[in-house]
C-alpha positions, 0 to 999 in steps of 0.5 A: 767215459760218460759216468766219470763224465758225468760226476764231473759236470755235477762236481763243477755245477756245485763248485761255485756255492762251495767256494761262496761258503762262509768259514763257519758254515764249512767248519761246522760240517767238517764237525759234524762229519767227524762225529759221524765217523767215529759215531759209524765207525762199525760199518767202516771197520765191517767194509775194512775187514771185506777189503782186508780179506780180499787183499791177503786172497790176492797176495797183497804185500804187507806194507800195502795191507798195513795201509789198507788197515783200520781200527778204531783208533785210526779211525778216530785219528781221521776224525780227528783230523778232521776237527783240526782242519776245522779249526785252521784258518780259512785260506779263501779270501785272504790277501795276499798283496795290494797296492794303490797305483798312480792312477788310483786304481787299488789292487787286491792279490786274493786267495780263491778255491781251484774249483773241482780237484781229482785225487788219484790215490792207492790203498790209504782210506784216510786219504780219502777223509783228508781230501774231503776235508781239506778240499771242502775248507778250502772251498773246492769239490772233491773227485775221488779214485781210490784203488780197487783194494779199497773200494769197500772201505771208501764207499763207506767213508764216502757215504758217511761224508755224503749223509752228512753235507745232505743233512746240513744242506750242503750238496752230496757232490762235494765229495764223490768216489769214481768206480775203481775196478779199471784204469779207465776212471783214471784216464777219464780223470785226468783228461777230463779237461774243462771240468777238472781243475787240477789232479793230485796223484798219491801213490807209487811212482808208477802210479805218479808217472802214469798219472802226469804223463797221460793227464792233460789237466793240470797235475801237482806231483807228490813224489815217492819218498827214497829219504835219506839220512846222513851221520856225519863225523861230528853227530851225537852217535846215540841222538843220531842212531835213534834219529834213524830208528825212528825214521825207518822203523816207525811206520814202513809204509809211508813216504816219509820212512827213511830209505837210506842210510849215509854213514861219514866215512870218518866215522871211527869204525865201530860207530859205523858198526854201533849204527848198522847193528841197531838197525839189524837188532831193530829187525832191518835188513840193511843192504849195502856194499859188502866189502866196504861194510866188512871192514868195519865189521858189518855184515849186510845184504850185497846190494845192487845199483837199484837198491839206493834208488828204491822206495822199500816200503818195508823192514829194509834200508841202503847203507852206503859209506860217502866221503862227508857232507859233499859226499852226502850231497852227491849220493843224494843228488844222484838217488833221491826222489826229492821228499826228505833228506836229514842230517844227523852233525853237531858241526854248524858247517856241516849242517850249513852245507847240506842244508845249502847243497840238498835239492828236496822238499824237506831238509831235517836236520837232527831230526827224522824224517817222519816229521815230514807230515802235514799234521807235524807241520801244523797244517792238520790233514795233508793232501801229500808231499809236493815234490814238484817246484811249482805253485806247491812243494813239501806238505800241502793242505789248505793254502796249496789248493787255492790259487789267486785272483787279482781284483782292481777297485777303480773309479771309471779310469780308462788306459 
């Protein structure tokens, strides 16, 4: 435990300068450390390409080398997003509430960093570039632990975001990453109790799982995405069946791909088979009750009870025909991970009644679930999708990971 130990006393000893940072100072570092990613980007890509390698010799599945992949654009997209952070407002400071009482005391509702946040997190680089940045506007340290599979790609990034704060005289532990070759680090993390304030794990629901049964900090849990998308009777057939394309097939590895498909059963018949065949002619494997999708025509992959419960990650979808919107509502109630449910319908009743009836961070409706991304939402790079129901749920990014302080201004009262 002692070097886990050891980079959290040091993240707790520079957490209060970084939350007395003033909002210029901080965004014109997140500046800077945009320049500088896009101006390193070579050394990036060199230790990408190691980690690449040593991912295909390992048997790493397609939808994971797709997360571990950088190029220059994406890159570029990091640094990016960077900038955009930059250029959000500074949560820290804001009030959030206040009143006079009677005896004249005046109270203050205040946003405040939460001080030293871990990540725990699987082969996504970018997620590494988007904790600092938010974790630093936002006024906290950044405990890092990525996965062993990108270990060379976040030593780079993590060294160009480190010469960048040293450069500006900003202190290196602001962003540190934690060894990754054994769980231990991940143990070490989340009981080190006293000094970390709070651990977010990213990944999948084992990962998620290990990470909040065992943690005695503190966790906000973002969830696996199982999302679903509901065609109802009344939808625009064509609106809704590019809706699903662009959920599933857009970029399969990520939280917010569309898992499910639920088609009305008063759908006429060939507007089931319209759907399940774009998708197949898109190149998804569609997965779903025979019988029930032969009478309308379609063949599709015999599914069993675990595949409407799975996060496929890859070229795959569930279908299964439900009984309208209350039909809807069950099914997801039953199978869903609580991230994105959307709903495709013309029909104001019915969008009512599953906007109304669906228990998920995210309820779309007539529109993909893609759209379920921090950066989409206007709040630049996300830390990840809440599912969870307290203090943070949906995307979070800067106002997430602040908390409150109440202040009172009085003028010698006693009680």
């Amino acid at each position: 435990m002692n070097e886990v130990y050891e980079q959290a006393r040091r993240a707790k000893e520079v957490a209060p300068a970084l939350a007395a940072l003033p909002t210029p100072e901080k965004d014109a570092a997140l500046t800077a450390a945009a320049d500088a990613l896009t101006q390193r980007a070579a050394e990036v890509l060199e230790a990408n390409a190691l980690d690449l390698d040593s991912g295909r010799q390992a048997g790493l599945a397609e939808a994971m080398l797709d997360r571990l992949a950088l190029d220059a654009a994406r890159i570029e997209g990091i640094a990016g997003g960077l900038r955009q952070v930059a250029s959000l407002p500074d949560p820290v400071g804001e009030v959030l509430a206040g009143r006079t009482l009677p005896n004249g005391i005046r109270l203050r509702q205040v946003r405040v960093p939460l001080g030293v946040m871990g990540m725990v997190y699987e082969a996504r680089p970018n997620v590494t570039v988007d904790a600092f940045g938010l974790a630093l506007k936002s006024g906290n340290a950044a405990l890092l632990r990525g996965s062993k599979t990108a270990r060379r790609t976040n030593e780079a990034l993590v060294a160009v975001l480190q010469d960048t704060l040293a450069a500006r005289g900003l202190p290196r532990e602001a962003v540190q990453l934690l060894p990754s070759e054994t769980h231990d680090s991940v143990r070490d993390l989340i009981t080190a109790r006293g000094l970390v304030d709070v651990v977010i794990p990213r990944g999948s629901a084992r990962l998620i799982e290990s990470v909040v049964t065992g943690a005695t900090v503190p966790t906000i849990e973002t969830g696996t995405g199982n999302c679903h998308c509901y065609i109802d009777a009344s939808a625009d057939l064509g609106r809704a069946i590019a809706i699903l394309l662009n959920g599933k097939t857009r970029r399969v590895s990520v939280c917010n791909a569309t898992e499910t498909v639920l088609l009305d059963a008063a759908l006429p018949a060939h507007d089931k088979l319209a759907v399940i065949r774009a998708l197949q002619e898109a190149g998804v494997e569609v997965h779903g009750d025979v019988e029930t999708h032969a009478a309308f025509g379609a063949r599709v992959t015999p599914a069993t009870e675990a595949d409407f419960a799975e996060e496929y990650l890859s070229m795959d979808i569930a279908s299964a025909v439900v009984d309208g919107v209350d039909g809807a509502i069950a099914h997801i109630a039953r199978y869903s991970s609580g991230h994105t449910e959307a709903i495709a319908a013309q029909d104001a009743d019915a969008l009512r009644r599953f906007t109304s009836g669906v228990d998920a961070a995210v309820v779309a409706c007539n529109a993909s679930t893609a759209f379920t991304d921090g950066e989409e939402f206007g709040m630049g790079a996300e830390i990840g999708i809440s599912t969870q129901k307290l203090h943070a749920r949906g995307p979070m990014a800067l106002p997430e990971l602040t908390t409150t302080k109440w202040i009172m201004e009085g003028s010698g009262q006693v009680r």
